[in-house]
C-alpha positions as YAML, in Angstrom:
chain: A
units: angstrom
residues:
- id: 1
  name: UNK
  ca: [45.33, 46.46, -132.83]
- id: 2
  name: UNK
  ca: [45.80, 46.48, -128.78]
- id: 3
  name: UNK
  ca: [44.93, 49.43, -127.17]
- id: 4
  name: UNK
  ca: [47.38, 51.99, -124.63]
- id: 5
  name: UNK
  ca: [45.33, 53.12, -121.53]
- id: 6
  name: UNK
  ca: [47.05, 55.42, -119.57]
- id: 7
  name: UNK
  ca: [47.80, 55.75, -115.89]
- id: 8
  name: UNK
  ca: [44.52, 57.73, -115.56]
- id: 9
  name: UNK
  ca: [42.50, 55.40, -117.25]
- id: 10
  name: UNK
  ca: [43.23, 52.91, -114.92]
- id: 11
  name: UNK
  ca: [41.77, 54.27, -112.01]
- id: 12
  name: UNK
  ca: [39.04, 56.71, -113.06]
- id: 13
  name: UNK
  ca: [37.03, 56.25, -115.92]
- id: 14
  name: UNK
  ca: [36.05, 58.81, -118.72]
- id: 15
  name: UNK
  ca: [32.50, 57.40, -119.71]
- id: 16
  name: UNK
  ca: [29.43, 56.96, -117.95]
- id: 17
  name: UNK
  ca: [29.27, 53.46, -116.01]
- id: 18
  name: UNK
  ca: [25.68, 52.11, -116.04]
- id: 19
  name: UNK
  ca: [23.82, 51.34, -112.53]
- id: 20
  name: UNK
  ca: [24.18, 48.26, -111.31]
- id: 21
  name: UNK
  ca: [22.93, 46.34, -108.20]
- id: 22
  name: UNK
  ca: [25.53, 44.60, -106.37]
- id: 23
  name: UNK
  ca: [25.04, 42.36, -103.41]
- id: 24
  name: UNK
  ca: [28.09, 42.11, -100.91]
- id: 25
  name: UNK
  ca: [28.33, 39.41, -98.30]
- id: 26
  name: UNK
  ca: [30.22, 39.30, -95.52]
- id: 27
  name: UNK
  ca: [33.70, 38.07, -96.95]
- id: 28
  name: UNK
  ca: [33.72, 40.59, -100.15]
- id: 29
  name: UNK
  ca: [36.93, 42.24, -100.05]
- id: 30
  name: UNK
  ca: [37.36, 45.76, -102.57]
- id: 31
  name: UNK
  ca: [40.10, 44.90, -104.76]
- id: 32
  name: UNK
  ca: [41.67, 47.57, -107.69]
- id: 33
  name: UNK
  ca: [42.71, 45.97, -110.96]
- id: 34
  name: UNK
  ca: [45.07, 47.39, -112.56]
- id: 35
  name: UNK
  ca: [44.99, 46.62, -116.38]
- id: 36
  name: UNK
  ca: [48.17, 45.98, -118.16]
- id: 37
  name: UNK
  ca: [48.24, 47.59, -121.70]
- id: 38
  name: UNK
  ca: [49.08, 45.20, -124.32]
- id: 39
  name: UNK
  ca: [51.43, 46.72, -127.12]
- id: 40
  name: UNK
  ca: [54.91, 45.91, -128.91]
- id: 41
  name: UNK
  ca: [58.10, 45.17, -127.20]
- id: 42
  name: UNK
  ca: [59.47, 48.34, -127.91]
- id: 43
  name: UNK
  ca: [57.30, 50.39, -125.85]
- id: 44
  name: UNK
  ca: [55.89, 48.06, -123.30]
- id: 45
  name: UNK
  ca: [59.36, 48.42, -120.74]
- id: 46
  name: UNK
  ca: [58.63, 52.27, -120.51]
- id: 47
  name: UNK
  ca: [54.64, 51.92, -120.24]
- id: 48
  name: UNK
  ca: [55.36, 49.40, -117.70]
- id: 49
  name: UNK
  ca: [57.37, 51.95, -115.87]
- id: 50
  name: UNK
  ca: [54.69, 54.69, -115.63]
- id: 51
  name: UNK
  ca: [52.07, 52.91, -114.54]
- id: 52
  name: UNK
  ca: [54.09, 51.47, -111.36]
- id: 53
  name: UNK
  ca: [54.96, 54.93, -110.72]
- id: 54
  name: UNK
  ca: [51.29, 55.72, -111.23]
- id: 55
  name: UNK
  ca: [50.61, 52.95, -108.69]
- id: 56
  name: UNK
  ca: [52.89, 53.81, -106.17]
- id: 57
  name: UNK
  ca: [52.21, 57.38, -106.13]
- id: 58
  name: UNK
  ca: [48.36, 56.86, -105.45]
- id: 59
  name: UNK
  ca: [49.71, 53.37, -102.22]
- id: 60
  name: UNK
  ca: [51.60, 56.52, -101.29]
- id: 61
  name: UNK
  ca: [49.05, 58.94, -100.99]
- id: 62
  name: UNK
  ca: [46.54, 56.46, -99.39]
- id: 63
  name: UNK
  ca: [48.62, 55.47, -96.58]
- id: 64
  name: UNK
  ca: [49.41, 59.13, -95.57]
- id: 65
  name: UNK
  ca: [45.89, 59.85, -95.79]
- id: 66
  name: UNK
  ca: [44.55, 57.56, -93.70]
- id: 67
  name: UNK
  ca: [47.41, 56.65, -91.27]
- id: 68
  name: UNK
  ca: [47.14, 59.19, -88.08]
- id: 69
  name: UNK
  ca: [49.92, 61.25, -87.62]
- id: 70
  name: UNK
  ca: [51.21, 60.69, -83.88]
- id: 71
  name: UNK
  ca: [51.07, 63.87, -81.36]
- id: 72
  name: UNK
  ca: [54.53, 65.49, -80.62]
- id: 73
  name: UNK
  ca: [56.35, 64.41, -77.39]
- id: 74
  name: UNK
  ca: [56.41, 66.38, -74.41]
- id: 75
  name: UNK
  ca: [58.56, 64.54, -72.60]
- id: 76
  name: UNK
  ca: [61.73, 66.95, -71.29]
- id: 77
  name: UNK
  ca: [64.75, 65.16, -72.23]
- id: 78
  name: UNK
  ca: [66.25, 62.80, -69.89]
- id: 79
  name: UNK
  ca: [68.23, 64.00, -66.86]
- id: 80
  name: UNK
  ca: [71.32, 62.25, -66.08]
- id: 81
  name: UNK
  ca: [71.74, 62.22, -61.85]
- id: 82
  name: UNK
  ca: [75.17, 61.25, -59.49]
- id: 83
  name: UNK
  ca: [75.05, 59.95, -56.48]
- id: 84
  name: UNK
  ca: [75.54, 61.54, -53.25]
- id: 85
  name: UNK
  ca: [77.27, 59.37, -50.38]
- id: 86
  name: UNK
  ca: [76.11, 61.04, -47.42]
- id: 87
  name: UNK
  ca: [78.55, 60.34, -44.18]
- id: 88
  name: UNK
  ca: [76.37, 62.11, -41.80]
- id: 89
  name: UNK
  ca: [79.03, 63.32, -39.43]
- id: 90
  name: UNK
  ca: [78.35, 65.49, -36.35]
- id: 91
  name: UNK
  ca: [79.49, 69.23, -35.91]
- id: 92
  name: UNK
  ca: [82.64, 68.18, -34.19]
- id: 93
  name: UNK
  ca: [84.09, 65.91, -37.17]
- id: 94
  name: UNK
  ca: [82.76, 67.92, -39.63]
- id: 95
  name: UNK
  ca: [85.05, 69.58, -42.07]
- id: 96
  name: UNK
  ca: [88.21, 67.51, -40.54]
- id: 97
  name: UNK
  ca: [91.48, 67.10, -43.13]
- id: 98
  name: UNK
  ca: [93.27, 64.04, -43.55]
- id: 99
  name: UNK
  ca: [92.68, 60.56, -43.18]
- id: 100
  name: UNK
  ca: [92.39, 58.16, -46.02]
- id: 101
  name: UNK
  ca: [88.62, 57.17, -45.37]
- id: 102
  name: UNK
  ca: [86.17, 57.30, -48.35]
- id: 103
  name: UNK
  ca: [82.95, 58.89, -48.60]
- id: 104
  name: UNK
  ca: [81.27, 55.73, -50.31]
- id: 105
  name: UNK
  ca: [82.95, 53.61, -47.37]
- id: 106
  name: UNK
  ca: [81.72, 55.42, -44.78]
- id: 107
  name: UNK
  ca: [78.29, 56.71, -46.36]
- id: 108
  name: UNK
  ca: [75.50, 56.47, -44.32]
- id: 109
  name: UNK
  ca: [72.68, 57.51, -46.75]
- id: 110
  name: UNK
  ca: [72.52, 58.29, -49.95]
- id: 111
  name: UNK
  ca: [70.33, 59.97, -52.93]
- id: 112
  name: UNK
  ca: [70.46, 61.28, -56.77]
- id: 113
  name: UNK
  ca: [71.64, 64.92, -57.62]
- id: 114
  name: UNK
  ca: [70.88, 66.02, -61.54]
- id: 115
  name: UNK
  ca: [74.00, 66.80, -63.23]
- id: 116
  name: UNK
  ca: [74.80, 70.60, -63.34]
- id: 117
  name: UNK
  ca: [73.14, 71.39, -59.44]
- id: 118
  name: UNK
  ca: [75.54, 72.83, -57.05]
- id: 119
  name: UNK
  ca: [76.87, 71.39, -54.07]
- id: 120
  name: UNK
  ca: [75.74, 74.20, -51.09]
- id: 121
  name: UNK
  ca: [78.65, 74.62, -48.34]
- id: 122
  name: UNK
  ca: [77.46, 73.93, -44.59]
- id: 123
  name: UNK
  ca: [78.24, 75.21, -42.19]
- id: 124
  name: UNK
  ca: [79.67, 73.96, -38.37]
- id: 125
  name: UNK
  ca: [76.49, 75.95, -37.02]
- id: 126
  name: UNK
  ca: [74.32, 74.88, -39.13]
- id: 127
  name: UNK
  ca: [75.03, 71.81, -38.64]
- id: 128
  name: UNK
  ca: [74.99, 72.03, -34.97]
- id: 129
  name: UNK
  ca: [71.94, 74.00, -35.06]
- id: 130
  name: UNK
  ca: [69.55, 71.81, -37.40]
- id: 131
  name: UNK
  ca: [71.65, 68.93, -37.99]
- id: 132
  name: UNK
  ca: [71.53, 69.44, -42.30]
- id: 133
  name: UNK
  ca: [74.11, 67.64, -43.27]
- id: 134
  name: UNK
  ca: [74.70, 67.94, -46.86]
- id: 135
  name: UNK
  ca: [72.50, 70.52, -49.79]
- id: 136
  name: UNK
  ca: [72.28, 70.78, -53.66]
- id: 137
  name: UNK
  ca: [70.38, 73.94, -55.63]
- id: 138
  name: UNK
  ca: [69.64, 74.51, -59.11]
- id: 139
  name: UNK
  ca: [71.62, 77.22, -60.21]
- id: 140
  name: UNK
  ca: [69.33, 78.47, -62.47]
- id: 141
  name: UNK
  ca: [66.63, 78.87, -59.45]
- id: 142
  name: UNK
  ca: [68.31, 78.88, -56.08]
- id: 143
  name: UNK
  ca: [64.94, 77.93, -54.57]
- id: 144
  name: UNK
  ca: [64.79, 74.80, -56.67]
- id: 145
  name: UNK
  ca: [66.89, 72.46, -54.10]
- id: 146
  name: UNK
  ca: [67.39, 69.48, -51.64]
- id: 147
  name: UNK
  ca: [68.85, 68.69, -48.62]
- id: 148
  name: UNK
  ca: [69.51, 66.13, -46.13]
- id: 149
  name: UNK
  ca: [69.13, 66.96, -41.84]
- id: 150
  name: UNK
  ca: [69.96, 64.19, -39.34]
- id: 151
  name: UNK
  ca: [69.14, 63.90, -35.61]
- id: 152
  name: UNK
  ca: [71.66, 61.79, -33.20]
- id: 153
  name: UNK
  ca: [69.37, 59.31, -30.59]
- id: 154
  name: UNK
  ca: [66.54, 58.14, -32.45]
- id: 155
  name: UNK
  ca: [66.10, 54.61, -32.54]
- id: 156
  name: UNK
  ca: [62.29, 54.71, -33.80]
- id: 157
  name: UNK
  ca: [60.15, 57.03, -35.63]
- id: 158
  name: UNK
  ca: [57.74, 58.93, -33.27]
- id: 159
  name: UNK
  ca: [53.60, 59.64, -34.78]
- id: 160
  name: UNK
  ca: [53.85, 61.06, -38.18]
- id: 161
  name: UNK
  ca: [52.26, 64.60, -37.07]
- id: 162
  name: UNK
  ca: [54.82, 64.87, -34.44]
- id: 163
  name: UNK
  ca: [57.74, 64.12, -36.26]
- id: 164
  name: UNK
  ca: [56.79, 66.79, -38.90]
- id: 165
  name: UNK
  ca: [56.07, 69.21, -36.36]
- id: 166
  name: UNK
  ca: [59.50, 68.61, -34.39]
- id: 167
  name: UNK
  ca: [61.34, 68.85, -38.19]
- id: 168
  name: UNK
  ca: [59.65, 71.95, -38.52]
- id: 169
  name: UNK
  ca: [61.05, 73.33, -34.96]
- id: 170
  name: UNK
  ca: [64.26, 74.03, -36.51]
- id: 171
  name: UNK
  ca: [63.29, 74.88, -40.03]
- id: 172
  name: UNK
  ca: [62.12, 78.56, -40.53]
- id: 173
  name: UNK
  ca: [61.20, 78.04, -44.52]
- id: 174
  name: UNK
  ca: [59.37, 74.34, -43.21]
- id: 175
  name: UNK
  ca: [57.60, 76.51, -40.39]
- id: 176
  name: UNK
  ca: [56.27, 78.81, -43.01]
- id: 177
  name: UNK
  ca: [55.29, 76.39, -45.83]
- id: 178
  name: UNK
  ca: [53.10, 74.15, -42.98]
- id: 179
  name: UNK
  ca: [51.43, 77.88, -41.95]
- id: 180
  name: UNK
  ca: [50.22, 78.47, -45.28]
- id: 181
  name: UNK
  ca: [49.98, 75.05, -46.92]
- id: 182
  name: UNK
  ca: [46.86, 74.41, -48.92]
- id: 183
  name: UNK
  ca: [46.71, 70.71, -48.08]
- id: 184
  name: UNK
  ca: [49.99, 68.24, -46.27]
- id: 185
  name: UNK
  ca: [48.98, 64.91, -47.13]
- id: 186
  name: UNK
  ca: [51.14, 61.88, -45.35]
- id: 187
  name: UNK
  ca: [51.79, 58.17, -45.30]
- id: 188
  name: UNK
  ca: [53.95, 55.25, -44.03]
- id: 189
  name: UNK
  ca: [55.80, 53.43, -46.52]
- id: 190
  name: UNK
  ca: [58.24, 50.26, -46.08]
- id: 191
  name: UNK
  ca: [61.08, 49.25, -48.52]
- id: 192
  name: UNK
  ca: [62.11, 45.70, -49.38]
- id: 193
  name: UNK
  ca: [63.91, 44.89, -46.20]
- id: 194
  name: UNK
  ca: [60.89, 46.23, -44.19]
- id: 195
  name: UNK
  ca: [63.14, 49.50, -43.20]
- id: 196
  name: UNK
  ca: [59.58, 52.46, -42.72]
- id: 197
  name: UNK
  ca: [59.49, 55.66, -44.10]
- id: 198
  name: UNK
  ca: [57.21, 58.58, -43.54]
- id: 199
  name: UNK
  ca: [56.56, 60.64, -46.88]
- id: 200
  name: UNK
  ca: [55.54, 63.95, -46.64]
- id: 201
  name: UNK
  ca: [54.11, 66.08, -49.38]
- id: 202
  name: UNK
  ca: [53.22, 69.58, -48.89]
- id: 203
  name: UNK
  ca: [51.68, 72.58, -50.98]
- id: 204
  name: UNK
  ca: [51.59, 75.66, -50.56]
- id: 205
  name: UNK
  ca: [50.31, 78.79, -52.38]
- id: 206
  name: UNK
  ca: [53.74, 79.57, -53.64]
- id: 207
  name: UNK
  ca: [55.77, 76.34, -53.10]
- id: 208
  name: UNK
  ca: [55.91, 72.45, -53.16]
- id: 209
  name: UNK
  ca: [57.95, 70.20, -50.74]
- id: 210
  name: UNK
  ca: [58.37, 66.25, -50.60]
- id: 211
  name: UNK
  ca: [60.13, 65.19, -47.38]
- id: 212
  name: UNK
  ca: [61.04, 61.24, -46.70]
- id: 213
  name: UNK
  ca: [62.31, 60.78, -43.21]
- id: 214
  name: UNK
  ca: [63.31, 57.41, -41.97]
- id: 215
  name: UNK
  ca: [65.31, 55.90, -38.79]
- id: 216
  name: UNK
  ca: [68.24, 54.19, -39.06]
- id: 217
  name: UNK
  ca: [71.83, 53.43, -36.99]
- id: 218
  name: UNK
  ca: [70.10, 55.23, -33.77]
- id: 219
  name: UNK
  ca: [69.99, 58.73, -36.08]
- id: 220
  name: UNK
  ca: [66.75, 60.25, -37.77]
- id: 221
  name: UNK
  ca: [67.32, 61.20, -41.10]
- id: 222
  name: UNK
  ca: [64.66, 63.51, -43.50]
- id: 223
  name: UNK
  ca: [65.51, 64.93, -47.03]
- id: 224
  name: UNK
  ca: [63.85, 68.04, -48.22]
- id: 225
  name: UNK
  ca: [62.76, 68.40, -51.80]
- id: 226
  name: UNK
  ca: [61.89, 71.84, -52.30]
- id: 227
  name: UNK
  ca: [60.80, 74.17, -55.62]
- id: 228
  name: UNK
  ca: [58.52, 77.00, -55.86]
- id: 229
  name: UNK
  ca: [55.12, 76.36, -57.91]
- id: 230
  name: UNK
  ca: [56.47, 77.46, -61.07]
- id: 231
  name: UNK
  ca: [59.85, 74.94, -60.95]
- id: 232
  name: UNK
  ca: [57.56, 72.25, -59.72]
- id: 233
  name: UNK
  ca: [55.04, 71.98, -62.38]
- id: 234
  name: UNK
  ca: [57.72, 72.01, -65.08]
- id: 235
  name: UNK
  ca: [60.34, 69.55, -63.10]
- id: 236
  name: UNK
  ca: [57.80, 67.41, -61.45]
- id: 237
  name: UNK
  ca: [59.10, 64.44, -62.38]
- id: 238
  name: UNK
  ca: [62.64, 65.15, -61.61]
- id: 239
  name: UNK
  ca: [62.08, 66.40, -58.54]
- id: 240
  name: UNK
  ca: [59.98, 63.46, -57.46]
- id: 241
  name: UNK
  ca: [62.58, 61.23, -58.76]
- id: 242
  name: UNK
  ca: [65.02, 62.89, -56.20]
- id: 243
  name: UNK
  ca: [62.52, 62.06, -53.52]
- id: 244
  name: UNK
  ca: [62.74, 58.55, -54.03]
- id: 245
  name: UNK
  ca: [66.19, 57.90, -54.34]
- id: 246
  name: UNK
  ca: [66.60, 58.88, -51.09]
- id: 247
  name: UNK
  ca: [67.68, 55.69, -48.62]
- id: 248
  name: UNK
  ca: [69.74, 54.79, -46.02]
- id: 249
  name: UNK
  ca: [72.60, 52.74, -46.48]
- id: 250
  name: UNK
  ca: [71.80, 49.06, -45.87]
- id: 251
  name: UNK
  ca: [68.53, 49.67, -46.92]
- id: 252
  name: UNK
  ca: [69.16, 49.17, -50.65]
...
């Protein structure tokens, strides 16, 4: 008469098992057996049945048990950015009707804006002051912004410490941030078509600022990337991706 072991039978034994000595070598390999019960046709389908549930219930719990569960992104979602064609146009042209010229046609620089930042209005003094020729804020944090200043007559880029120190002539909020900067660190970068570029990154005890300033069609230009402490540890990489989009047309 054949005997009916049941799903629990199959993996964990009722009676005693006596010792035994067992030697392994190096290409043993644990294996589980699973024991089909022998019994009539009418009742073998549905046995069959339970113990591959049995089976897959305890793969199942295995491979959750050992198989570590990955730690939870904290990545912010990706931030969609539009390009800004930047004409660069002096005090007297700026602000002129008519015409049929595009920006993109006539663009002398451009860089990324994130989607939902507000276009800031210059104005003719301004412009004719400090030369900043185009702005974008967050709305959410006015602080949180960049901007764009150009200088007419520059056909080379003067010592890095000088050039930050002239920039900083005309900028009060610059002026301030230098004054009570914790560290400004510096370098000389070159693109692909050998065009140079002066980074700038500055902190301060309550702000951060990444300026790029480059020389190009006899003009100086430098974009600002400003945030206070708090804006630039959560939107670090956003705001540094704004830095680097930053070039000059003909450049890229």
């Amino acid at each position: 008469m054949a005997t009916i072991l049941s799903p629990s039978a199959i993996f964990s034994s009722s009676s005693p098992t006596p010792p035994r000595t067992q030697t392994n070598s190096p290409s043993s390999k644990s294996q589980i057996t699973l024991i089909l019960p022998t019994t009539s046709n009418s009742n073998s389908n549905s046995n069959k049945s339970s113990l591959a549930s049995a089976a897959a219930a305890a793969a199942a719990a295995v491979i959750l048990s050992t198989t570590p569960t990955p730690p939870p992104s904290l990545a912010d979602p990706s931030t969609s950015f539009s390009i800004y064609y930047g004409t660069a146009a002096s005090a007297a042209n700026y602000g002129g009707y008519g015409g049929n010229s595009s920006k993109k046609d006539s663009a002398e620089y451009v860089y990324d804006v994130p989607d939902g930042w507000k276009e800031r209005l210059v104005s003719k003094v301004e412009k004719g002051t400090n030369g900043t020729d185009s702005g974008f804020y967050n709305p959410k944090k006015k602080s949180e912004k960049e901007y764009l200043t150009f200088l007419a007559g520059f056909r080379q880029l003067a010592p890095m410490d000088v050039v930050l120190n002239n920039l900083a002539l005309s900028d009060v909020e610059l002026q301030d941030l230098i004054s009570s900067a914790d560290s400004v660190n510096s370098q000389e970068k070159k693109d692909e078509n050998g065009q140079v570029y002066y980074v700038y990154e500055i902190e301060g005890a309550g702000a951060h600022s990444l300026i790029s300033v480059t020389c190009a069609n006899n003009k100086l230009y430098a974009h600002f990337v400003n945030a206070p402490n708090p804006e630039w540890n959560k939107d670090r990489d956003t705001l540094k991706h704004l830095h680097e989009s930053f070039k000059t047309v003909g450049s890229f």
